[in-house]
N, C-alpha and C positions, 0 to 999 in steps of 0.2 A: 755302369761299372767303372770307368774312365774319368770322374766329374770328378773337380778333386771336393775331398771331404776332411773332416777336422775328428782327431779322436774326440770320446767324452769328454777327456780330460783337461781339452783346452781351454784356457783362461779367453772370450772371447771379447770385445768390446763392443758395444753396439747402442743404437736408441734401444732396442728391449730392454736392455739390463738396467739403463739408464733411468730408464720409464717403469720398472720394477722397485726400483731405490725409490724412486719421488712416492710413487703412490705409497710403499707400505711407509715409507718417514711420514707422509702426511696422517696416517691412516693412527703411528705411534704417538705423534703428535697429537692428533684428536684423543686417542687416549688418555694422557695424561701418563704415562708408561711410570708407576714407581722403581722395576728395576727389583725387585725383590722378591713378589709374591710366586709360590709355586702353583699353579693354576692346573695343573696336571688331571687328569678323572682320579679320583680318590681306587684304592687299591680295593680287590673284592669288590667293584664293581659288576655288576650283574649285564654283561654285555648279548649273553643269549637274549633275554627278556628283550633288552635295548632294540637288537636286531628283528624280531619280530614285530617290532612297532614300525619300521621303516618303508617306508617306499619307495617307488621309481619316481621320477620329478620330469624326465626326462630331458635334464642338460648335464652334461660333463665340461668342468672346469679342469686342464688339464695342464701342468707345467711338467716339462721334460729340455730336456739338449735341443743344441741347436745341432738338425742334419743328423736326427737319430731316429727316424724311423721313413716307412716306405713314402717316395714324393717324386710325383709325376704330374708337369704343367703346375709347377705350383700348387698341386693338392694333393690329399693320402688319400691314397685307396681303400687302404684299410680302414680309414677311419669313416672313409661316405659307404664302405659297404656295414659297416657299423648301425649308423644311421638309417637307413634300410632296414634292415632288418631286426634294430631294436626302437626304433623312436624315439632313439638319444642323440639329440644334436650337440655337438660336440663344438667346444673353444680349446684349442692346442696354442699355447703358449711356449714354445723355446726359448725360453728364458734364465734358462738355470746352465750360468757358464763357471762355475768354480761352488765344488762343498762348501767350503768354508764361507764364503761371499752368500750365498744361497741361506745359508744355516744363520752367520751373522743378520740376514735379514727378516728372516720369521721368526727366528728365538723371542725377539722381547713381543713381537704382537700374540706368539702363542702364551708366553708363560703372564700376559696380561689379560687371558682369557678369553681373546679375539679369533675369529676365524683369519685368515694368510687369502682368504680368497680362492681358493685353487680344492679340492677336489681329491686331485692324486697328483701325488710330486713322483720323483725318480733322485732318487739319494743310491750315492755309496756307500757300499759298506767301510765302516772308518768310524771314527770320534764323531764325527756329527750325526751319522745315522743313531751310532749308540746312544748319543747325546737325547735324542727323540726318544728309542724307544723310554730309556730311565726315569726320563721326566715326563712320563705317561705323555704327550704332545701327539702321538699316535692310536688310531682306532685300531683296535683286533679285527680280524679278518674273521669272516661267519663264511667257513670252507664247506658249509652246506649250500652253499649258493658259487661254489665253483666246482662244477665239475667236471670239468675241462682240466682245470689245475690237478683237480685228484687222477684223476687218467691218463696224462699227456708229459705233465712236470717229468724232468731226466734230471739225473745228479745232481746238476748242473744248479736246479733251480729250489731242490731240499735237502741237502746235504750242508746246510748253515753252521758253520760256527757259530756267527752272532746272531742267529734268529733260530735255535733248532727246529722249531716247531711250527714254522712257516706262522708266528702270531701274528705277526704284523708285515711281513715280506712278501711278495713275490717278484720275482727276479725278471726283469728287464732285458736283458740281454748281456755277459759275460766277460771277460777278456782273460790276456795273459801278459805278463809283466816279464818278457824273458830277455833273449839277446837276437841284434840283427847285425850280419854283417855281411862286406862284402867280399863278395868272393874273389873280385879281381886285385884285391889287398890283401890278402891274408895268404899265408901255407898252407891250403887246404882245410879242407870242411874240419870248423872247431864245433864243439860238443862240450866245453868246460869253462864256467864261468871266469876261470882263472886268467884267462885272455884276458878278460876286462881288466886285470891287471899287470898283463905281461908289461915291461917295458921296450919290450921290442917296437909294443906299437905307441912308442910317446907321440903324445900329442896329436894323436888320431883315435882317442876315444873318445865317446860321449856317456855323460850318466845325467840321469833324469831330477829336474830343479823340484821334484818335489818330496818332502824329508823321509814319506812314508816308502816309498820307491825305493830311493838310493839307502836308508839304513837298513832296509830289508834285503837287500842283493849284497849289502855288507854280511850281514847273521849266514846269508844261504852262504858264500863265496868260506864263510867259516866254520861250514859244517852242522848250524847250529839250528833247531826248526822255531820259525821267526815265531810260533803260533804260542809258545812253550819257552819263551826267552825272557830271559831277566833284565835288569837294570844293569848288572855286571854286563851279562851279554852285550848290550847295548852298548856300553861302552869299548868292549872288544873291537865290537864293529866300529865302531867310530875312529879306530885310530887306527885301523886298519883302512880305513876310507881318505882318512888324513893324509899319511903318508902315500895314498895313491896319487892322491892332489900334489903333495912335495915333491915326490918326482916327475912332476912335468905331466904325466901319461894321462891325464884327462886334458880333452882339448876345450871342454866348457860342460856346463852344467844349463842340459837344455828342456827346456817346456816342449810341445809339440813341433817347436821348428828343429830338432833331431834329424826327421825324416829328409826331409829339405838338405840338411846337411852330407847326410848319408847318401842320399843321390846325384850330391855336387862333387864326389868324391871326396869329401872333409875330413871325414870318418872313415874308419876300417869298420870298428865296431863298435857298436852301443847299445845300451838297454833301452830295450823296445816295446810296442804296445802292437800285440797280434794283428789286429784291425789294420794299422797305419802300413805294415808292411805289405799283408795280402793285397791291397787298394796299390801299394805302389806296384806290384808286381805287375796289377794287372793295366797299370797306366804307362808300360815299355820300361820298367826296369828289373828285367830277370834276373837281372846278377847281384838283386837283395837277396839274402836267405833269411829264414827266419827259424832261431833253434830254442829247443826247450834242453838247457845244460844238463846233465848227468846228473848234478847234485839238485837239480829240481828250479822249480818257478815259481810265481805266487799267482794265483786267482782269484780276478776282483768281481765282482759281481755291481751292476744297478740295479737298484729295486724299486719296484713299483710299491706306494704308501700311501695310508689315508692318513691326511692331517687331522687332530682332534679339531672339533667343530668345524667339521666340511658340510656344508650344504646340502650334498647330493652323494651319498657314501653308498648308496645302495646302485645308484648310476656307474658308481666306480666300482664295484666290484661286476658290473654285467660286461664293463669294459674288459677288466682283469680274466674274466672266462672269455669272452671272445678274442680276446688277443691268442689266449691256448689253447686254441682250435691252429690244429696243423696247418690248416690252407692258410690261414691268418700270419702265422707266426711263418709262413714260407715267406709271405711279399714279403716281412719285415725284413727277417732274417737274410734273403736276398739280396735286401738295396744296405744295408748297414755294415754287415761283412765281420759283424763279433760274433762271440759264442752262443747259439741260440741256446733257450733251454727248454726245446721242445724238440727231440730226435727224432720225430713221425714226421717231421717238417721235409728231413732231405729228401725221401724217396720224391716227396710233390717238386722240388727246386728244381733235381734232377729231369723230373720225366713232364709233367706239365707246363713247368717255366722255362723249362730246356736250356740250363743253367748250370751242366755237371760240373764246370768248375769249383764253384762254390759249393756246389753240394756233395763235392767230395774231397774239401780241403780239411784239414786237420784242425784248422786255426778258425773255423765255423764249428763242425761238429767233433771235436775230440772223442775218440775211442775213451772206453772206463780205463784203460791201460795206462792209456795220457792222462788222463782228471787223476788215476793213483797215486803221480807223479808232481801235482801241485801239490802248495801250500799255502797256508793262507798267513795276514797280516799279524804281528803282532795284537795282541788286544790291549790296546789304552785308554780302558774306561772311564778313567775319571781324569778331571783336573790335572792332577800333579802328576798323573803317569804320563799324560798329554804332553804336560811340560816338559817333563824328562826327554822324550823322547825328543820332539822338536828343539831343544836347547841343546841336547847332542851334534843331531845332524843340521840343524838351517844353519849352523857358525859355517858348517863347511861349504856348503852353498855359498853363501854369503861372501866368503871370502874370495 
């Protein structure tokens, strides 16, 4: 509980990543990549028939975050009681330290009609996941062969904007994009996003280096629901975000080192990622809060995905049911500290793991009262809405 750990979200550096680039560049190379063809399964594709034909192979290839699921002595539990009891020997790769980096690197070997190597990825929801599902690069899910997911899944994990129908989704584990602050800086317990822009606290906020983040706590901070927002909208925010930056009142515009800041005393207050603060709380700093504003939050979800031509697609959906079996999704949900989306999971955290912290924190299992009160991203489906939005806000960053 105390080890320190890194949101999804952080952009990591390492030999994995390093060694992910060489091989799939080797891999585009060997191709001959033209760079144009859409390689996608043709639409009206017959994927019942498809999934009947498939079997177990018995190995799972699997990429996911680094420091995102249960690991004790260097190994998951979850994953060796996996193995046991399905005869899936399992390769977990932590590999996947930024969407866009991630996405930048199988695009051209999917849309060249190549297998990525991997099995089941873990994508955000955003432009890049959309980006997959559009250009077919993802397998539908055969939700006859989870039924764990049918029984278990909470809000959390089918309640999709961008996947209604659980087709190609299931969800990973959750979070919340609100505010954290401290309470020995502030005038008592705030509850209004509008703090992020008081100038009272110049120079002691933080807002978050990524465009989807900070333009969307622009839209909410305006009333506006980010899900159901225009390109006007957009700019509203933007120059409402602008002028926060003019006056001084942001002290920088930070990636995951926020939290760090925020417990060096840097910050009063900033926009936070659920995960990062419960973890700090419980590593000796009480005097972080973590609040979901009055005018609401946004809620990101990762999802677990079959890549079109995976090797082993029938291995990965026995993973995807056994992960949503409660006892399963408790270690995870335990050592990771985001929103599960499996609610049978707490009473086990609670009483078997003896764990009631976490299994009775809000920022693990939010009430439906809490989840009514999220909202989710803007939708920037295509190209040029992509561009709109990031030409908006990365100037401001940037600057």
């Amino acid at each position: 509980m105390t080890q320190p750990r890194y949101s999804r979200r952080q952009v990591m550096k390492g030999a994995a990543g390093a060694a992910l680039s060489l091989s799939l560049a080797q891999l585009i190379a060997a191709c001959g990549l033209p760079g144009t063809r859409d390689t996608g399964w043709e639409a009206g594709y017959d994927w019942d028939a498809w999934w009947k034909k498939q079997k177990q192979n018995g190995h799972l290839n699997f990429a996911s975050w680094p420091l995102y699921i249960d690991t004790e002595g260097g190994k998951h539990p979850s994953l060796q009681k996996f193995t046991k009891e399905t005869g899936i020997d399992v390769t977990y790769s932590p590999v996947i330290q930024d969407n866009a980096a991630f996405f930048s690197q199988i695009s051209p070997v999917l849309q060249n009609g190549q297998s990525i190597g991997y099995d089941l990825i873990v994508m955000s929801n955003g432009w890049q996941l959309t980006q997959l599902m559009q250009n077919r690069w993802l397998i539908p899910l055969d939700h006859s062969r989870l039924p764990n997911f049918e029984k278990y899944a909470g809000t959390v994990a089918t309640d999709l904007a961008y996947d209604p129908h659980n087709t190609y989704c299931a969800v990973w584990q959750a979070g919340v994009t609100a505010i954290a602050y401290d309470e020995k800086q502030v005038d008592g317990p705030i509850d209004s996003i509008e703090a992020l822009f008081d100038p009272k606290y110049k120079g002691k906020v933080g807002m978050l280096s990524d465009p989807d983040e900070l333009g969307t706590a622009g839209l909410i901070a305006l009333g506006i629901d980010p899900q159901t927002s225009t390109y006007s909208d957009w700019k509203k925010a933007a120059a409402l975000l602008t002028k926060q930056r003019d006056q001084g009142i942001v002290r920088q515009y930070y990636d995951n080192s926020y939290i760090k800041a925020l417990e060096d005393g840097d910050l009063a207050i900033t926009q936070a990622y659920s995960g990062d603060v419960f973890q700090a709380n419980n590593s000796g700093y009480p005097n972080l809060k973590f609040v979901i504003p009055k005018e609401g939050a946004v809620l990101w979800r990762d999802n677990s995905v079959i890549p079109y031509h995976a090797a082993n697609p029938v291995d990965a959906l026995e993973w995807i049911n056994f992960y949503y079996e409660p006892e399963i999704q408790a270690l995870i949900a335990d050592w990771v500290n985001y929103v599960s989306p499996v609610p049978a999971a707490k009473p086990i955290i609670a009483n078997q793991l003896d764990d009631p912290t976490v299994a009775n924190s809000p920022l693990v299992f939010p009430s439906e009262a809490e989840l009514a009160r999220l909202k989710e991203y803007p939708l920037t489906e295509t190209i040029k809405t992509h561009e709109q939005w990031v030409g908006l806000f990365d100037p401001i960053i940037q600057s």
